[in-house]
C-alpha positions in Angstrom: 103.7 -78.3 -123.5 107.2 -78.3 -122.6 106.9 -79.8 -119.1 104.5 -82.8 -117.7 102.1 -82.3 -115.2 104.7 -82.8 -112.2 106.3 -80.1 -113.7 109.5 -82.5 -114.9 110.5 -81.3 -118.6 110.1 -82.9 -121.5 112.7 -83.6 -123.8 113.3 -81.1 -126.5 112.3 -82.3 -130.3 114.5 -83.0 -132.5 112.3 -84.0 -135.4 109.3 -81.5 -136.2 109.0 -82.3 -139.6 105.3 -83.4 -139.3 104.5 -80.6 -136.9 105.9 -78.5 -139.7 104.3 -80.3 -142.3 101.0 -79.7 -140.8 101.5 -76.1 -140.5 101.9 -75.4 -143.9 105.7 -74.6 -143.1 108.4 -76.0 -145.4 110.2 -78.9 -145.2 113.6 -81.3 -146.1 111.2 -84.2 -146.8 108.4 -85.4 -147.1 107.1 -86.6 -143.1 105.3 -90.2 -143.1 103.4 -91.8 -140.4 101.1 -94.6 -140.6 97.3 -95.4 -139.0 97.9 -98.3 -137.1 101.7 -98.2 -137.1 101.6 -99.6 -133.4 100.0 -103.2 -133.7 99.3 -106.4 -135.2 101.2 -106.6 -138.4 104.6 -106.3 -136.0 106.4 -109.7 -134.6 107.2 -108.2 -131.5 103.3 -106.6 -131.1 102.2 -110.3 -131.4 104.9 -111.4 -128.9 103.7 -109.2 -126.2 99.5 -110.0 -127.0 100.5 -113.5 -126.5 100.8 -112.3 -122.6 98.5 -109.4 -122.1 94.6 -109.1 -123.5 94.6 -105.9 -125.8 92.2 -104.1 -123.2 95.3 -105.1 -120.5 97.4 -103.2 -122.9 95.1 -100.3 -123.3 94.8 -99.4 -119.3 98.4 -100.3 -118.2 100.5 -97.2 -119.2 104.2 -99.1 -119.7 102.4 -101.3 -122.5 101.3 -98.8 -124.2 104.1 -97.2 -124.3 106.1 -100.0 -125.8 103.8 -100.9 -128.1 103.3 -97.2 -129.2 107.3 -96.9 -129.4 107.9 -100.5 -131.3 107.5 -99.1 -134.6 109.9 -96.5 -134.0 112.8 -99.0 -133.4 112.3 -100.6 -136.9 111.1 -97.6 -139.5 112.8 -94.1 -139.5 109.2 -92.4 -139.2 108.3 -88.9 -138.4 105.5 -89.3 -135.4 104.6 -91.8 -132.9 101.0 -92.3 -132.5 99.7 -93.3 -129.0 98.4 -97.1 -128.6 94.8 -96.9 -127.5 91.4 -97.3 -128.8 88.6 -94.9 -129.7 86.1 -97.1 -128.2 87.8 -96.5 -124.4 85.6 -93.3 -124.5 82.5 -95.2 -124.8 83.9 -97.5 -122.2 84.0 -94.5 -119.9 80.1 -93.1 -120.6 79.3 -96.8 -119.8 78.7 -98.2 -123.1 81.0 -101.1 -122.6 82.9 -103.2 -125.8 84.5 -106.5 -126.7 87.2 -107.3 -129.0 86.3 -110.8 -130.0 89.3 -112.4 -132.1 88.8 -112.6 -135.9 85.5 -111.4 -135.9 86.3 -107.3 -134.7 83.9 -105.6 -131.9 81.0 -106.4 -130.0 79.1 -104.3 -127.8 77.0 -106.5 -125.0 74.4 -103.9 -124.1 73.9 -101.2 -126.9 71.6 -98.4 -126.5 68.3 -99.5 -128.0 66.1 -96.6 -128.0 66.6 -92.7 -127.2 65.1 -93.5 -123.0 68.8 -95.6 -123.0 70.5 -92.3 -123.5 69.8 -91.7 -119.5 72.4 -94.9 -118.9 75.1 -93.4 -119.8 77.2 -92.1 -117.0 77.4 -88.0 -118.0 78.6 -86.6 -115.2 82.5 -88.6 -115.5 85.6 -87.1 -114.3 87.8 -87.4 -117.5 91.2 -86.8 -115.9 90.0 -90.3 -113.4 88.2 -92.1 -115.5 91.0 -92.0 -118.5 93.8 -91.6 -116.7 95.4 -94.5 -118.3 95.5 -92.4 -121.4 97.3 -89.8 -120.3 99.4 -91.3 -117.9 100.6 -93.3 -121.6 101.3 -90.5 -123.3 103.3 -88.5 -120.7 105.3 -91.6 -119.8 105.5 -92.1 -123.5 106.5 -88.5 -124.7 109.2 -88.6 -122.3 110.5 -92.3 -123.5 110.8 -91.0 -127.1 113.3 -88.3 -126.2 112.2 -86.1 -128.2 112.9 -88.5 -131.8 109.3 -87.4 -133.3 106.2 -86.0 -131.9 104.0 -87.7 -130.4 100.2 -87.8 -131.6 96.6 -88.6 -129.3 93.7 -88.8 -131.0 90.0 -89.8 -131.1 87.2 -91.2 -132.6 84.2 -88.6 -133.9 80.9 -88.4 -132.3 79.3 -90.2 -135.2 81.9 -93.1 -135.5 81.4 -93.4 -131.6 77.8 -92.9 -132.0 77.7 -96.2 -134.2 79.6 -98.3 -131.8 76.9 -97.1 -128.7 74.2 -98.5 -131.1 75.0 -101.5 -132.9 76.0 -104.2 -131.0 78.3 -105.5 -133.8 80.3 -103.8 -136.5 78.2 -103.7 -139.9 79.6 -102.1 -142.9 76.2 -100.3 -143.6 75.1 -99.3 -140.2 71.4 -99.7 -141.0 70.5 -99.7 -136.8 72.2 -96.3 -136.2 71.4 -94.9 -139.3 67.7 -95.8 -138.6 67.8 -93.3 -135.5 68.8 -90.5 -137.8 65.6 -90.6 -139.2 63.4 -92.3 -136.5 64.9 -89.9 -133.7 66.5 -87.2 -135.1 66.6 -84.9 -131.9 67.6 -87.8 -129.7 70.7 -88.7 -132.0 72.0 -84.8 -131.6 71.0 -85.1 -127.6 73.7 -88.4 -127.9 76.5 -86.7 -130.4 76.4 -83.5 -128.1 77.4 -85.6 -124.9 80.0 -87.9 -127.1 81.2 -84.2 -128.2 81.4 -82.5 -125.1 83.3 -85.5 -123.1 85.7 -85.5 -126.4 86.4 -81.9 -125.7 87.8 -82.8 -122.5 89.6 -86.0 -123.9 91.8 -83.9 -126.6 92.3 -81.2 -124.1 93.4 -83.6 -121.7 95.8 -85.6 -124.0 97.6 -82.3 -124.9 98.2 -81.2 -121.2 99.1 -85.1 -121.1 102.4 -84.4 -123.6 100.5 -85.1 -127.1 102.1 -83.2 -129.6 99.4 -83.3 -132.5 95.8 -85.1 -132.5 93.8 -86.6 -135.3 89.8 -87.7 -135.1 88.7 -90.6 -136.5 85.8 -90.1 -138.7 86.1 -94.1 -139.5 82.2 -94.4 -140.5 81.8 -91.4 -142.7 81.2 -93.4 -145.9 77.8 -94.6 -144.2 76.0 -91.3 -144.2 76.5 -88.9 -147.3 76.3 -85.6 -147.8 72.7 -84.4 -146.0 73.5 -86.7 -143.2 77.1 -85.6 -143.0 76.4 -82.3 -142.5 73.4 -82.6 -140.0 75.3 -85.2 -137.6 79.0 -85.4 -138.5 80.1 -81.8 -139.5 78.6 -79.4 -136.9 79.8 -81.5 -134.3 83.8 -82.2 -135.4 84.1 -78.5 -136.1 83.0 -77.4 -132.9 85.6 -80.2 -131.3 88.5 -78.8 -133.2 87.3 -75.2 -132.2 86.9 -75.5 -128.8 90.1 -77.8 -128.0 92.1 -74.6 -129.9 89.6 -72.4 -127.0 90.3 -74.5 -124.1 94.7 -74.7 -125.0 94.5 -70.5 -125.4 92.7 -70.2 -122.5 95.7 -72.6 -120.6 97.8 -70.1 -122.5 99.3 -73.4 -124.2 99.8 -72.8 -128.0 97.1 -75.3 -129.6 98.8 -78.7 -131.5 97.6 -79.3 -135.1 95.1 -81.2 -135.3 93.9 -83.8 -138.3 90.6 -84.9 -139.4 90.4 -88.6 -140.9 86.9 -88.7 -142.6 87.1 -92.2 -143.9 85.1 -92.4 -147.0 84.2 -88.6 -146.8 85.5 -87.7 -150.1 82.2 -85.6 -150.6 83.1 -83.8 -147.6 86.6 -82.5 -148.2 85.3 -78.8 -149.1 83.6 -78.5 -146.1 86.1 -80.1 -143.9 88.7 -77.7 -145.1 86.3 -74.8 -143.4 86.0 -76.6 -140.0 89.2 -75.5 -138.1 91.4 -78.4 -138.6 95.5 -78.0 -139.7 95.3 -81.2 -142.0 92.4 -83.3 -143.8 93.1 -87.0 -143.8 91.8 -88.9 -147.6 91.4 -92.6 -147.3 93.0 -94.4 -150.8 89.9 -93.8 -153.0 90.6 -90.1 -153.3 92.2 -88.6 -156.3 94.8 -86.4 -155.0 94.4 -83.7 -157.9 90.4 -83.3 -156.6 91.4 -83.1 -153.1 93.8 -80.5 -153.6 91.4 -78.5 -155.5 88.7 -78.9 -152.9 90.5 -78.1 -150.0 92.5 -75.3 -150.9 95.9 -74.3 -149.8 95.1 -73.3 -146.3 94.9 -76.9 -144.8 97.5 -79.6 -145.5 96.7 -83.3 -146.6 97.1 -86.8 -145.4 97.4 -90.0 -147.2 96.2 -92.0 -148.9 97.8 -95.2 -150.4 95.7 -98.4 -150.1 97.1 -100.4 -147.3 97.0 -103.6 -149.8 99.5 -102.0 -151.8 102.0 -102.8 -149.0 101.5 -106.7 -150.2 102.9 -105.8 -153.7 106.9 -106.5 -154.7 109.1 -103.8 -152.6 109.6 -102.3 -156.0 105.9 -101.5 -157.2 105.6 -100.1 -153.4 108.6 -98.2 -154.7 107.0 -97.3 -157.7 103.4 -96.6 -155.8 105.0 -94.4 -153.6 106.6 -92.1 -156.3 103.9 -91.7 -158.4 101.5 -91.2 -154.8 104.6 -87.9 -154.0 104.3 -86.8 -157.6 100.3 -86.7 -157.6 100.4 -84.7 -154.1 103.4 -82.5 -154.2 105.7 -81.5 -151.4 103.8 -78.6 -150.0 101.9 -79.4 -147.1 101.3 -82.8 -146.9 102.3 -85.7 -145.1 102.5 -88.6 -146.5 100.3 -91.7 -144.9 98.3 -95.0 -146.1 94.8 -94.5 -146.8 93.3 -96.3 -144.1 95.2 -98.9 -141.2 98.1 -101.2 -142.0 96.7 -104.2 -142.4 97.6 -107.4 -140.1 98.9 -108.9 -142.7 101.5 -106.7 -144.1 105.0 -108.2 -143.7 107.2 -105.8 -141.8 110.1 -105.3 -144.4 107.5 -103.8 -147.2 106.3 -101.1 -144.3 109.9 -100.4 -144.3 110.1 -100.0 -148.3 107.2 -97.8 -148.0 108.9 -95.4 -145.3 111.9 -95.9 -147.2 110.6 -94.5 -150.7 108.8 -92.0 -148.9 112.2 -90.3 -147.4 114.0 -91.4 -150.9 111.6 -89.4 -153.6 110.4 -86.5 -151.4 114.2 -85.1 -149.7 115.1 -82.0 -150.9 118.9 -82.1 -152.0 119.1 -78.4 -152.1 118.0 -77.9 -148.7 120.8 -80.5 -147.4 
């Protein structure tokens, strides 16, 4: 998209080393982002949530955008990701979520049985009742002048799926699991509707200014390989595909898009069939198996453990060098293997951009 939906033009990119990178095109260096980059491990993130509830700064466009453009004033990075949540999609189908400080997300009325299926609210405008989203991104694509592309993204119809049915966030997901089995046909009847409205979402957030989007697989370590591929895979793959559809069809050249199956390592073969540019590994993946299991006609993401950023600025160094050497230059962008953590002190996520742009430039291309 080179022009908003007011027709006003956006500004022209200066930086499309991700964009390239995701491609499989070659590159100077070595393009780094981070999961999260737009929060709570920044001074001024925590300045601004003194004021604003993070829902507040979820719906009001002009605090997402700053929040989404904050990192970019500290770290030389090569995309912006857009400040949101995955969970505002559920928020719109009328499952409704809390974020309760130190203790992560609670969801006041979950869906108890397949008959709670009928409360959700199907039949939702997506361009009204997310506007918020979009309205962030344009205002936000056109306040990054074109420094780095700007990503959207989304979570998966399983990771949503766990959030519709458990009323708090357990690392095992026994309640939601327990409806694979129990009510097999009810759980695809739920994942199709999550699917469909996510469809529009992606489609929307492109027409919106996005530049690249990434889905969030964030609970794929809970299910396995039969479950995986009965109520994770089909459903991703057909996102990806019909998003690509629905851009050709707007004749709008489709964005890359990423999938970020988080504990999915036993999934990285079949992900590399299921129409997505780049595979995202969380930090427990060996970089030589996942090159070998997803070919060379995707590229991939990661994957240094976000603890690592606690360590002296020279092991990051170190971590950093030895993560490029493992991967290679060649299509990949470099990432951590899950969210910063809250914790991380600002200066060692600016080591770890640092030593990214330090071991992976290519002098001869200077």
């Amino acid at each position: 998209m080179d022009c908003d939906k007011t027709g006003k033009v956006f500004p022209p990119l200066k930086n499309d080393t991700l964009l390239k990178a995701a491609r499989g095109e070659k590159v100077k260096h070595v393009p780094v982002w981070v999961m999260r980059q737009a929060g709570r491990y920044l001074p001024e993130f925590k300045e601004l949530r003194s004021k604003h509830s993070f829902i507040e700064m979820c719906h009001t466009p002009e605090l997402a955008c700053e929040v989404t453009l904050q990192p970019l004033r500290r770290f030389p990075l090569d995309g912006a990701i857009i400040f949101s949540d995955i969970l505002v999609v559920n928020k719109a189908l009328g499952v409704d979520f809390e974020l309760i400080p130190e203790k992560g997300i609670h969801v006041p009325n979950p869906l108890k049985s397949p008959e709670d299926i009928s409360r959700l609210k199907t039949d939702i405008d997506i361009k009204k009742e997310l506007s918020y989203v979009f309205d962030a991104i344009t205002l936000t694509r056109h306040k990054l002048e074109g420094k780095v592309p700007l990503l959207g993204f989304c979570g998966a119809p399983w990771t949503l799926m766990t959030y519709m049915v458990e009323s708090d966030s357990s690392p095992g997901k026994e309640l939601v699991k327990k409806w694979l089995y129990e009510y097999p046909e009810a759980s695809h009847k739920l994942l199709h509707i999550i699917a469909n409205v996510l469809v529009d979402y992606l489609t929307e957030q492109v027409l919106a200014g996005a530049q690249m989007l990434q889905v969030f697989e964030s609970h794929a370590g809970c299910l396995g390989t039969n479950l995986f591929n009965k109520f994770s895979l089909p459903y991703v793959t057909d996102i990806a595909k019909r998003v690509k559809e629905n851009l050709q069809a707007k004749n709008i050249q489709p964005v890359p898009m990423v999938i970020f199956a988080n504990g999915g390592h036993y999934a990285i073969e079949d992900l590399a069939h299921s129409s997505y540019d780049v595979i995202g590994l969380d930090w427990t993946v060996k970089p030589k198996n996942a090159r070998r299991l997803a070919g060379t006609s995707v590229s991939l993401q990661g994957n240094l453990d976000p603890s690592a950023l606690f360590a002296p600025k020279e092991e990051i160094s170190r971590l950093v060098k030895e993560m490029l050497d493992k991967f290679g230059k060649d299509r990949y962008i470099a990432n951590l293997g899950h969210g910063i953590s809250r914790y991380t002190d600002p200066e060692h996520m600016a080591a770890f951009v640092e030593a990214i742009h330090q071991y992976s430039t290519d002098s001869d291309d200077e």
